[in-house]
TIDRENMI-989710 format. One record per residue (C-alpha): residue in one letter; y negated, z, x negated. Coordinates in steps of 0.25 Angstrom, whole numbers, padded with zeros to 4 digits, always signed. Example, Ala and Ser with C-alpha at 12.3 -4.5 7.8 and 13.67 -1.06 7.14 Angstrom:
REM TIDRENMI-989710
A+0018+0031-0049;S+0004+0029-0055;
This chain:
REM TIDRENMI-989710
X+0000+0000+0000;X-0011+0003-0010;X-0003-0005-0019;X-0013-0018-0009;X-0026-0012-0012;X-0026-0016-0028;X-0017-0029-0025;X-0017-0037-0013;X-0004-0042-0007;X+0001-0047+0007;X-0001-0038+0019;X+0014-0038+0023;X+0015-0031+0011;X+0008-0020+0014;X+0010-0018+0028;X+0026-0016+0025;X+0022-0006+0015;X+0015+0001+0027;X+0026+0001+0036;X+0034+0004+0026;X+0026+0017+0023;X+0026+0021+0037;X+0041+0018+0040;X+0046+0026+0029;X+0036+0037+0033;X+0044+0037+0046;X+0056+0037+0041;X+0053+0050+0031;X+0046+0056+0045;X+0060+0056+0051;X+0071+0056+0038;X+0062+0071+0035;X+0065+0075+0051;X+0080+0073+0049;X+0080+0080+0036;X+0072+0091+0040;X+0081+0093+0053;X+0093+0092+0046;X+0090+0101+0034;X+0097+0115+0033;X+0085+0119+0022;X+0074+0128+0030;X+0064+0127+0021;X+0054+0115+0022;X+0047+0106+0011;X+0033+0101+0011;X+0026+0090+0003;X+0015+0102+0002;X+0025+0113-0003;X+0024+0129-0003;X+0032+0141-0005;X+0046+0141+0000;X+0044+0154+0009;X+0036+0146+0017;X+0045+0134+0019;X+0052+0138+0031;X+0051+0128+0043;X+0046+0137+0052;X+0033+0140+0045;X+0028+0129+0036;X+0019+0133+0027;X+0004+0127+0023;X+0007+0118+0011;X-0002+0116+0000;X+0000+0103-0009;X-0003+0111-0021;X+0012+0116-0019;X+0018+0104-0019;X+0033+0105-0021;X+0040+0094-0029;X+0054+0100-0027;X+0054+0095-0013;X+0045+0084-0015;X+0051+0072-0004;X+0058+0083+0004;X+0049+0090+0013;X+0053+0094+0028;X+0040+0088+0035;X+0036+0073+0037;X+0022+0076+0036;X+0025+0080+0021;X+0029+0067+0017;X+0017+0060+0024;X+0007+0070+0016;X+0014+0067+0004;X+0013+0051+0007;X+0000+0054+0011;X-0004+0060-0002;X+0002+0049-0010;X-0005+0040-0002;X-0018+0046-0006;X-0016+0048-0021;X-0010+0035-0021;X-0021+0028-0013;X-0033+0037-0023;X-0026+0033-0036;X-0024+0018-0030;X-0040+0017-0028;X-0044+0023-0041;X-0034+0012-0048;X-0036+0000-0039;X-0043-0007-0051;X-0031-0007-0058;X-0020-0019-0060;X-0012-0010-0066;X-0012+0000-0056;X-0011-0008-0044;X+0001-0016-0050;X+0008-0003-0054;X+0005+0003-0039;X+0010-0008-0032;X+0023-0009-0040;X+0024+0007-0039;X+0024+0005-0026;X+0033-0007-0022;X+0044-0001-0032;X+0044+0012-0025;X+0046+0005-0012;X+0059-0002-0019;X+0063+0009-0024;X+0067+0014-0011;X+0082+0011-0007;X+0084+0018-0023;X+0087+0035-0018;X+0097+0027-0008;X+0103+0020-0020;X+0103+0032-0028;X+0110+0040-0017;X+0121+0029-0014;X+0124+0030-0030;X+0124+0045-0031;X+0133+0046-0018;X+0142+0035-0021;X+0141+0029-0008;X+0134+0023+0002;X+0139+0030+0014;X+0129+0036+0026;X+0118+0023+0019;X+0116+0013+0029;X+0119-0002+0023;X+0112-0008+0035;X+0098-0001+0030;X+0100-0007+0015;X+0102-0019+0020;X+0089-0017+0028;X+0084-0014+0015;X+0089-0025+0006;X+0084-0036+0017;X+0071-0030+0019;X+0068-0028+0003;X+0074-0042+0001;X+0065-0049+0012;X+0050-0042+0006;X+0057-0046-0007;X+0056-0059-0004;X+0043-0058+0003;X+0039-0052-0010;X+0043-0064-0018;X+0037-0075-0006;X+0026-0069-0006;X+0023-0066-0020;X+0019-0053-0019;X+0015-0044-0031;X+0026-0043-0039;X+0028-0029-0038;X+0034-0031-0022;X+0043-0043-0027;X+0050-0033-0040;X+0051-0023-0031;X+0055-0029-0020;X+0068-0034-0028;X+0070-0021-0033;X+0071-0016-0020;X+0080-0027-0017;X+0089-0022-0028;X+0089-0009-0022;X+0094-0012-0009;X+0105-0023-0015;X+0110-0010-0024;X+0111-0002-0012;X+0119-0012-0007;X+0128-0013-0019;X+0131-0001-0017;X+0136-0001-0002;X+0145-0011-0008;X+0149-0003-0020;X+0152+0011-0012;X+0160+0006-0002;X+0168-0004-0009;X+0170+0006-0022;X+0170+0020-0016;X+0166+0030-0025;X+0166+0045-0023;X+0154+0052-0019;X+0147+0060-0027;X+0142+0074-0023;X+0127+0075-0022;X+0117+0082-0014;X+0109+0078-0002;X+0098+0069-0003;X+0086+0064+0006;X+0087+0051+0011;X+0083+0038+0002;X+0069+0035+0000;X+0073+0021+0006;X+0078+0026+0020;X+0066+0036+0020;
């Protein structure tokens, strides 16, 4: 998104990223609703953290960003977290982006940041399928939702020769999806025996 204020590219472009922003905002508004109601844990985490007496559910505390908690960074109990934490980003992002709008360098570097983060997205479900040994309770329909949709905006990428960071990017993602695949095959062709491991939130990608 600011990645368009220092370099201009088509405006498709940019609204996908906005609806990407806002679908994934409501798909983490409902993954942390199912979390929250399923989790056995009675104490609660806050993107503004505080001391643990006060973390009961019953009597949330007044936070102060000063006590920011890295420990539970990503795993707070209330939706409006993560949006004040997006929202901070946002801002910082948005301040540091204007001071360094004059900058090639920048700008370039912004945009690839960004993209790349974007295609890094179907990695922790990659990760997880190789810690687990297996691509049990993943649905395949979705990755193949996600390797059709990457591979079309890859190509659009390319068509429409938008800057190169979309197109390197957009193949990367490509790869990520076709590895997922591969391993679909690879576990349930060549079983292999689970490893123990503890639980883990669900995959960047899905959220």
């Amino acid at each position: 998104f600011f990645f368009r204020f220092g370099r201009r590219f088509e405006s498709p472009l940019l609204w996908q990223s906005i609806i990407m922003i806002i679908t994934m905002l409501l798909m983490l508004k409902l993954c942390t609703e199912v979390r929250v109601s399923n989790e056995l844990n009675i104490k609660r985490r806050s993107f503004a953290a505080a001391d643990s007496k006060d973390e009961e559910i019953k009597a949330p505390p007044r936070r102060s960003y000063l006590d920011f908690d890295l420990n539970y960074f990503w795993h707070w109990s209330k939706f409006t977290d993560y949006v004040q934490c997006v929202l901070t980003f946002a801002g910082v992002s948005g301040y540091i982006t204007y001071l360094w709008l004059d900058s090639a360098l920048f700008v370039e570097t912004l945009g690839f940041l960004a993209v790349f983060t974007e295609a890094m997205l179907g990695v922790p479900q990659l990760y997880r399928n190789y810690q687990n040994r297996s691509t049990e309770g993943m649905s395949v329909k979705m990755v193949l939702m996600w390797t059709s949709g990457d591979t079309f905006k890859t190509v659009y990428f390319i068509l429409n020769q938008a800057p190169f960071q979309f197109s390197i990017c957009g193949l990367l993602q490509v790869l990520v999806d076709v590895a997922i695949l591969l391993q679909v095959y690879l576990y349930s062709s060549y079983p292999q025996k689970a490893v123990s491991h503890p639980a883990h939130p669900a995959s960047t990608k899905a959220l």
